[in-house]
C-alpha positions in Angstrom: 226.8 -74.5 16.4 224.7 -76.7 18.7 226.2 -79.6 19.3 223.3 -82.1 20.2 220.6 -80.2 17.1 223.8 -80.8 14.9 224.1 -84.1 15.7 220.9 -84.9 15.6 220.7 -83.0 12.2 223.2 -84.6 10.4 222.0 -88.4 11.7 218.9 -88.0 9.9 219.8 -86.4 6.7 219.7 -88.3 3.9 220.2 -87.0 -0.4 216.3 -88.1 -0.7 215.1 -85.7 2.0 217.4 -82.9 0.9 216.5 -83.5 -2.9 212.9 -83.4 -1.6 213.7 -79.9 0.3 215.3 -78.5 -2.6 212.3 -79.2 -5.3 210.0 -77.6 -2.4 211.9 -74.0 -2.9 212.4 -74.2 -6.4 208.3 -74.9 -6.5 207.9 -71.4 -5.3 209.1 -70.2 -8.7 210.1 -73.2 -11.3 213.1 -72.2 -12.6 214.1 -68.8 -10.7 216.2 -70.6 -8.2 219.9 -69.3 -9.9 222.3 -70.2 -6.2 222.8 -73.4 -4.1 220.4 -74.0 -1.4 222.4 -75.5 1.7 221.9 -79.1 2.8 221.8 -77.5 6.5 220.3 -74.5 8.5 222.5 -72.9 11.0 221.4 -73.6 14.8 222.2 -70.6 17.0 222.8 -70.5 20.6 221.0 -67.5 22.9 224.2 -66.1 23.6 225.5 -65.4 19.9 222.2 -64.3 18.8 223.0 -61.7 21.9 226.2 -60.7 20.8 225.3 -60.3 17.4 222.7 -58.0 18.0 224.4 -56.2 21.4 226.8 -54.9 18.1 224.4 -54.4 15.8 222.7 -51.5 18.6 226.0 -49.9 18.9 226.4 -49.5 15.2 223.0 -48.2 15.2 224.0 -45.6 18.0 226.6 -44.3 14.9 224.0 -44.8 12.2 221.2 -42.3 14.5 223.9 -39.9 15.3 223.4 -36.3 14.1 227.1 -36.5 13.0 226.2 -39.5 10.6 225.0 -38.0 7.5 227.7 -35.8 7.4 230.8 -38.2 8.2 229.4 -40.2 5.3 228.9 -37.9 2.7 232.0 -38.4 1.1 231.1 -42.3 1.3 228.5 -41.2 -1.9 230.1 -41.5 -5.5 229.3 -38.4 -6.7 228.1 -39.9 -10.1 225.4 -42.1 -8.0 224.5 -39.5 -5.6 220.2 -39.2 -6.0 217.9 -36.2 -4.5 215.3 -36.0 -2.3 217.3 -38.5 0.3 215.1 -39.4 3.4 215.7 -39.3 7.0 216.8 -42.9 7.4 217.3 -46.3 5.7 213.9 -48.6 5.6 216.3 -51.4 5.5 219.8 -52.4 6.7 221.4 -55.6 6.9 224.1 -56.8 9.0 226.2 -59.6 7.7 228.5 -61.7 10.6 231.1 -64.3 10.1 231.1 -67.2 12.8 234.5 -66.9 13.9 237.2 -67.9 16.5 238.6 -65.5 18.9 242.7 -66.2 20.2 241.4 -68.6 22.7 239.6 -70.6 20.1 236.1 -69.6 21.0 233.1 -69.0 18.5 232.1 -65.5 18.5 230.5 -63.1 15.7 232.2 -60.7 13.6 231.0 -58.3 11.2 232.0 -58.8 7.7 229.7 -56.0 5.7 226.7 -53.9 6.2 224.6 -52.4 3.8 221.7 -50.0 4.2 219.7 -52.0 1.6 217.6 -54.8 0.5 218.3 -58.7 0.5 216.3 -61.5 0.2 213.4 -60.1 2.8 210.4 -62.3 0.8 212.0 -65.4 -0.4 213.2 -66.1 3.3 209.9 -66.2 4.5 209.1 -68.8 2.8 212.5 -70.4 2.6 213.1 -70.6 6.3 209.1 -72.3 6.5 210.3 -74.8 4.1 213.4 -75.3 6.0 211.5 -75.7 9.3 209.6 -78.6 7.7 212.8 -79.8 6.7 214.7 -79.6 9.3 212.9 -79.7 12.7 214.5 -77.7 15.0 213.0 -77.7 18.4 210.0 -75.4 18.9 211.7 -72.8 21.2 213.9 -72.4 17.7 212.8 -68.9 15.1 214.4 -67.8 12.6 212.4 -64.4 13.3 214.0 -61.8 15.9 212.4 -59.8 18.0 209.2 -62.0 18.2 208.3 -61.7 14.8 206.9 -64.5 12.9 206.1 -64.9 9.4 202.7 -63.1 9.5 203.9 -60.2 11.4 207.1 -59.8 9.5 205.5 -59.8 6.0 202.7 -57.7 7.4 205.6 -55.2 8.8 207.5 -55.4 4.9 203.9 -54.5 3.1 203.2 -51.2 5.4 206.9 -50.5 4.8 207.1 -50.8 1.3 203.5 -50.3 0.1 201.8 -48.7 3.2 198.6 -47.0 2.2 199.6 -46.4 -2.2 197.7 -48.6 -4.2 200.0 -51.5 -5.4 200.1 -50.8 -9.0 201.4 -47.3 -8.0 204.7 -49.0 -6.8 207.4 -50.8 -8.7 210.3 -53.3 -7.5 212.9 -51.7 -9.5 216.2 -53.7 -11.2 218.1 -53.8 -14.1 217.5 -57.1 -16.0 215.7 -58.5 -13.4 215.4 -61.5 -15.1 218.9 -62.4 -15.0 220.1 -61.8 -11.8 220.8 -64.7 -9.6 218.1 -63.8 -6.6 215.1 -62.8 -9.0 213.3 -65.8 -7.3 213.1 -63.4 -4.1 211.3 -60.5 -6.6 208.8 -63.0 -7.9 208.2 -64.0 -4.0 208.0 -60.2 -3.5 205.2 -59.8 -6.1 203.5 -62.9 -4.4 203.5 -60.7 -0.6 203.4 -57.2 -2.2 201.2 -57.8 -5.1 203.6 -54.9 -6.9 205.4 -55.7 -10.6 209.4 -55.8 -11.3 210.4 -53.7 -13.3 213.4 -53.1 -15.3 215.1 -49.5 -15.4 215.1 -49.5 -19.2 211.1 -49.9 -19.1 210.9 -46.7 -16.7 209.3 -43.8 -18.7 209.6 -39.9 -17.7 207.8 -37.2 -18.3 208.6 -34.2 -16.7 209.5 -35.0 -13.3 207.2 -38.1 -13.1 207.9 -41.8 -13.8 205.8 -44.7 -15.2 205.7 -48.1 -16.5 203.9 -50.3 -18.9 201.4 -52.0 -16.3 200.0 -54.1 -18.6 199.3 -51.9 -22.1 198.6 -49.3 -19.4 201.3 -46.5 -18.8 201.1 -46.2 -15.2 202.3 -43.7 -12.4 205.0 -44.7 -9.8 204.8 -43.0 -7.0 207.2 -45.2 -5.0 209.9 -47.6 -5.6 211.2 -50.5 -4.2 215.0 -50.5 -4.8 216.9 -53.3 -5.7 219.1 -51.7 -8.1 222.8 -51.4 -7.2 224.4 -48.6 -8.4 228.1 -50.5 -9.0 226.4 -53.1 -10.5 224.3 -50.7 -13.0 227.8 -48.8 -13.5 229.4 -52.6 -15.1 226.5 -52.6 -17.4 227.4 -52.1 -21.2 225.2 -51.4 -24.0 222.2 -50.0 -22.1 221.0 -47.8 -24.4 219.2 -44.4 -23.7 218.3 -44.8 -19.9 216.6 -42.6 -17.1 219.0 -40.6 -15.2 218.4 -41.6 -12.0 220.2 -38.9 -10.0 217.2 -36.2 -11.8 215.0 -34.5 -9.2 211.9 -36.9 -9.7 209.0 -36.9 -8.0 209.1 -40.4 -6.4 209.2 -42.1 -3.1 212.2 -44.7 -2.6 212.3 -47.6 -0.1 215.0 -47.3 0.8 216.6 -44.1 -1.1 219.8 -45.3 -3.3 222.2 -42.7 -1.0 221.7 -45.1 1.8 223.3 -48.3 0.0 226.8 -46.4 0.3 226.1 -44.3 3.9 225.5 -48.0 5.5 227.6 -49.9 4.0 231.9 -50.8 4.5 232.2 -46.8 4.9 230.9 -47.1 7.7 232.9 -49.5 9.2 236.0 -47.0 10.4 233.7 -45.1 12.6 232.3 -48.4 14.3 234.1 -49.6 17.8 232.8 -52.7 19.2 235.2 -56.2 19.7 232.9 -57.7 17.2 233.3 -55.3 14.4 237.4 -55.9 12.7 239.1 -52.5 13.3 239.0 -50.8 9.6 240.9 -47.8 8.5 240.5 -46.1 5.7 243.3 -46.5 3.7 244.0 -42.6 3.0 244.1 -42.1 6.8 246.5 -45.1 7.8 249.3 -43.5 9.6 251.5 -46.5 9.5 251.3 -49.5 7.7 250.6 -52.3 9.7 253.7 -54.5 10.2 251.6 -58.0 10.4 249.6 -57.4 7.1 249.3 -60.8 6.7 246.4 -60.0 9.4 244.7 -57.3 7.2 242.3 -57.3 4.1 242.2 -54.4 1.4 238.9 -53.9 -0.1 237.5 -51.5 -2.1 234.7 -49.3 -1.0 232.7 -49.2 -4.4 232.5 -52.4 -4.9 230.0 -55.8 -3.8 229.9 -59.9 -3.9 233.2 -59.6 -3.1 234.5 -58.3 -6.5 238.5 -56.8 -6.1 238.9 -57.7 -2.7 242.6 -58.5 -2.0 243.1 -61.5 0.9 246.7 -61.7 1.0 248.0 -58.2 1.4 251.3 -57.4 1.0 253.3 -53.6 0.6 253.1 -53.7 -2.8 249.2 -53.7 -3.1 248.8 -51.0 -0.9 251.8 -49.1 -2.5 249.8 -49.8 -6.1 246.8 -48.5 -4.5 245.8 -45.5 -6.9 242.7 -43.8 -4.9 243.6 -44.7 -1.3 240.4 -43.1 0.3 238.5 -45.3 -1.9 239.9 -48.1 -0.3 239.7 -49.6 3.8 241.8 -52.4 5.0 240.0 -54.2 8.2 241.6 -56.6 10.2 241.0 -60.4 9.5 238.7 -62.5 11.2 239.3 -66.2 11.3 235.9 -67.9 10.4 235.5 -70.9 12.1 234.8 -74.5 10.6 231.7 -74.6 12.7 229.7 -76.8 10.5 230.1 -80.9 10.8 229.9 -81.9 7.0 230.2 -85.4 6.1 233.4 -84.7 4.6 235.2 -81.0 5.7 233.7 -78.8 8.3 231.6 -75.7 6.6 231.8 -72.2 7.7 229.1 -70.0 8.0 228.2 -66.5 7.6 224.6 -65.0 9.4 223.3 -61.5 8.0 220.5 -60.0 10.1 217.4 -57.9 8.5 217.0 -54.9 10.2 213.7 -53.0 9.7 212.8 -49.2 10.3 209.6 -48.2 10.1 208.7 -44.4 9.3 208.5 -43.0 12.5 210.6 -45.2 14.7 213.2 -44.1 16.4 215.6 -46.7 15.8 215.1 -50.1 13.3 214.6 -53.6 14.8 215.9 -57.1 14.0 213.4 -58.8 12.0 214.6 -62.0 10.1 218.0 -63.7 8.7 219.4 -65.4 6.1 222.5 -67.7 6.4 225.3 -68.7 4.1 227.9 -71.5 4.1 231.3 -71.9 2.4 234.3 -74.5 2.1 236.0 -72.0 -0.2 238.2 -69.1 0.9 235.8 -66.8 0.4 231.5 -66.7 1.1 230.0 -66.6 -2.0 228.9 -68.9 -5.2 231.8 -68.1 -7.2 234.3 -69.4 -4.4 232.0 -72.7 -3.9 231.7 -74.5 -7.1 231.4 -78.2 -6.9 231.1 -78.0 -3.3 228.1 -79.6 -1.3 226.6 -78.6 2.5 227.3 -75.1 1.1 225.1 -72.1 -0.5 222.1 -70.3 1.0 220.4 -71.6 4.3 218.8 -69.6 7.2 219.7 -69.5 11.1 217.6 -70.8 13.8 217.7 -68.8 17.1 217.4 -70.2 20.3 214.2 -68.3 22.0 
């Protein structure tokens, strides 16, 4: 995105230093990295990082509203709705497409949002690596808000772990072993010194949970969620399982409600020229005539799974549940990354961190993503190179 860094960048790459890079990551955990790690970081002028987060503080204004909780109520499945929901979401991340605008300018849009965990402990040790890699000037962070990497994974222990002992909190996923970012719980356990654990392990009794900590059945008194709902829903042959909409007595970071509050339900209520205007489809008092300008995605839904790019009639006359579905305006990503064969384009998802107590939460980190296929994401990338994970450096 910077012209000169990118130049510069690209000059000096070679496969040897990039092979070198790659074996440095996967070193963290041998044999945990499951996704393509980007032959590039992203540079990022001052003035995108400053649109980027101008809307990310208007979204916020909605998300801190007194009106919030209950415009998004309906925006819970009522089959994944969980008690004892706290005031606010410890985590939210904000995910923007580097795009054009009608004059051909770059500018951000937002693509998704979810009140939820990403990749918060493997990115601090990614984007190091990268630095070493890469070196990006020094006035260059991939932190926000003057974080760096000490402060930020001193901020994610008092959030997550604060003042419990760490054996009394779990980082909970189904199968943790085979999803595709378990090298970010396994950097987690590093930071947090807390165990993964898999929600067929969990053991109730009464309205308490434990685990197997070792031949020791242990208390959990808080969990780290990293268990998606729509993904635990696709599961098959599970066996008996806890019920986790029961009244338990636990602590959540962040509670489960807030992955579907903050999240593309809440992009309707959002008004900002970098956020696509969305309608939920159930409310849409005329189709638009230029669909061809539109996407139809489902709300309960995520990695892109049943989203429809070419819209026509038919699709939204076949649509079955219409306020289960939104259709948001297109945004045309930009080929903003010189490749040494076709330009990449690039998406930048902010962490957003909110402390018990604060009033609002506050940029922390990023992760970046980069893509030659029609869509961001593995799946739409295979056999493609200068794509996958990366991280964005900010001009300070």
């Amino acid at each position: 995105m910077i012209k000169e860094l990118r130049q510069q960048f690209n000059s000096n790459f070679s496969k040897e230093k990039y092979n070198a890079y790659v074996q440095q990551i996967e070193a963290l955990h041998p044999g945990a990295l499951d996704f393509r790690n980007a032959e590039t970081p992203v540079f990022v002028p001052k003035d995108f990082t400053k649109k980027m987060m101008d809307a990310c503080e208007d979204i916020i204004d909605v998300i801190t509203d007194e009106k919030f909780i209950a415009m998004t109520e309906r925006g819970i499945p009522a089959d994944a709705k969980v008690p004892n929901q706290n005031s606010h979401s410890h985590f939210i991340a904000f995910d923007f497409g580097v795009c054009e605008d009608d004059n051909g300018n770059l500018e951000p849009q937002l693509i998704e949002m979810q009140g939820f965990p990403t990749l918060f402990a493997f990115q601090a040790f990614h984007s190091e690596i990268t630095r070493n890699y890469a070196n990006p000037p020094a006035n260059f962070s991939p932190y926000l808000n003057g974080y760096d990497k000490n402060s930020y994974l001193k901020l994610f222990k008092e959030i997550v772990v604060g003042d419990l002992n760490p054996e009394n909190v779990i980082l909970l996923e189904i199968y943790p072993e085979q999803q595709k970012t378990r090298i970010d719980f396994y950097c987690t356990e590093d930071v947090l010194k807390i165990k993964t654990v898999c929600l067929t392990k969990l053991i109730a009794e009464g309205k308490q949970l434990y685990y197997d900590n070792n031949g020791v059945k242990t208390h959990i008194k808080r969990i780290y969620n990293r268990l998606i709902f729509d993904d635990l829903q696709k599961q098959e042959g599970l066996g008996d399982i806890i019920d986790l909409t029961k009244d338990y007595d636990v602590e959540w970071v962040p509670h489960p409600n807030w992955f579907y509050r903050i999240s593309k339900f809440t992009l309707p209520f959002i008004n900002n020229p970098y956020v696509p205007k969305t309608y939920f489809l159930n409310e849409l008092k005329q189709v638009p005539a230029d669909l061809e300008n539109y996407v139809l995605k489902p709300l309960f839904s995520f990695a892109g799974m049943g989203v429809v790019i070419d819209v026509t009639a038919a699709d939204i006359e076949n649509v079955k549940d219409p306020e289960n579905w939104i259709l948001q305006r297109k945004v045309k990503y930009a080929d903003v990354i010189e490749t040494p064969d076709v330009p990449a384009k690039a998406e930048i998802r902010l962490f957003y961190f909110w402390g018990d107590g604060w009033a609002r939460p506050k940029g922390v980190h990023n992760l970046a993503r980069l893509s030659k296929g029609k869509m961001i994401g593995t799946r739409y990338n295979k056999d493609k190179e200068w794509v996958g994970g990366s991280v964005a450096f900010f001009e300070q």
